[in-house]
C-alpha positions in Angstrom: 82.4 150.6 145.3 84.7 147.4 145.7 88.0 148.6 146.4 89.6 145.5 144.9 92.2 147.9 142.6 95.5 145.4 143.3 93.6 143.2 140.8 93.6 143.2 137.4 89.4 143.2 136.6 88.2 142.5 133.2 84.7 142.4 132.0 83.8 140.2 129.4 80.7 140.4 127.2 79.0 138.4 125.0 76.6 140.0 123.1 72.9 138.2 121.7 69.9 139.2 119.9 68.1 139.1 123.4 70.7 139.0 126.1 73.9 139.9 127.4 76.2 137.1 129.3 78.4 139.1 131.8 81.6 137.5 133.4 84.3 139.7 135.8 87.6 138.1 135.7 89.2 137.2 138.1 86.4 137.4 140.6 83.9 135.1 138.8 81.2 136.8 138.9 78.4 135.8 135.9 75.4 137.3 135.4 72.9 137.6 132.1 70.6 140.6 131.5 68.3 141.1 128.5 69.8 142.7 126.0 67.4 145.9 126.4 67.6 149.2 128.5 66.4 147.8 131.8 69.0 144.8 131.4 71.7 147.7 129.8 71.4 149.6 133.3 71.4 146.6 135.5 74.5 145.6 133.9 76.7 148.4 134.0 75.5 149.4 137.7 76.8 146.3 138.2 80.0 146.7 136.6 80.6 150.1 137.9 80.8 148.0 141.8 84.0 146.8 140.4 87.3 148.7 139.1 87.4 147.2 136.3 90.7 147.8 133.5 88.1 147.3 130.4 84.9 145.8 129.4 85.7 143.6 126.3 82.2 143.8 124.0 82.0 140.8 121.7 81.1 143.0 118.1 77.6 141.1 117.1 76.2 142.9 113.9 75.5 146.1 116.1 73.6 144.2 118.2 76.1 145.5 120.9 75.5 149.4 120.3 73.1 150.0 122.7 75.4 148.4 125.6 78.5 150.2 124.1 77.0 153.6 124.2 75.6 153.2 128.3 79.5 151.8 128.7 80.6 155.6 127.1 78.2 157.1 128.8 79.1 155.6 131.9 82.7 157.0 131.4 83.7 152.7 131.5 86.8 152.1 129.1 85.6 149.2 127.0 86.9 147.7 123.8 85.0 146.3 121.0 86.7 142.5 120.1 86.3 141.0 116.6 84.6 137.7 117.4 86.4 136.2 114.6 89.5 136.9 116.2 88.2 135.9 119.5 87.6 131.8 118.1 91.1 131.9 116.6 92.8 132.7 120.1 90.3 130.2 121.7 91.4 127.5 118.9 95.4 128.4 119.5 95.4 127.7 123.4 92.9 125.2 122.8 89.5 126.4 124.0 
């Protein structure tokens, strides 16, 4: 396990019909799996390396389910964001 805890880590994820795009802030790290339970595992083993704050799940039409039950299971705190909401904030500090 990474023993990076002075940081703050976030996990962002954004969620499609085949894959999920991974990125850990601040120690850019991206990765994609597909968006199944092979991918689901990779993904959070991967995530579990890092003491991460919260995983931040784009909500996609329950597309994301899958992925946010393994992150409960996993005992990972995650949050499930609004995607509307995300492209506002993006749009206010110009993204």
């Amino acid at each position: 396990m990474n023993t990076s805890t002075h940081q703050n880590i976030h996990v962002g994820v954004d969620t499609g019909k085949s894959q999920l795009d991974i990125f850990i802030r601040p120690l850019d790290i991206f990765f994609t799996v597909n968006n199944n339970e092979k991918g689901i595992k990779e993904a959070i083993k991967t995530i579990k390396q890092h003491v991460s704050q919260r995983v931040v799940v784009e909500a996609t039409g329950r597309l994301e389910m899958p992925f946010i039950i393994a992150c409960s299971e996993a005992k990972l705190p995650f949050v499930i964001a609004n995607p509307i909401h995300i492209k506002r904030f993006a749009g206010a500090i110009g993204q």
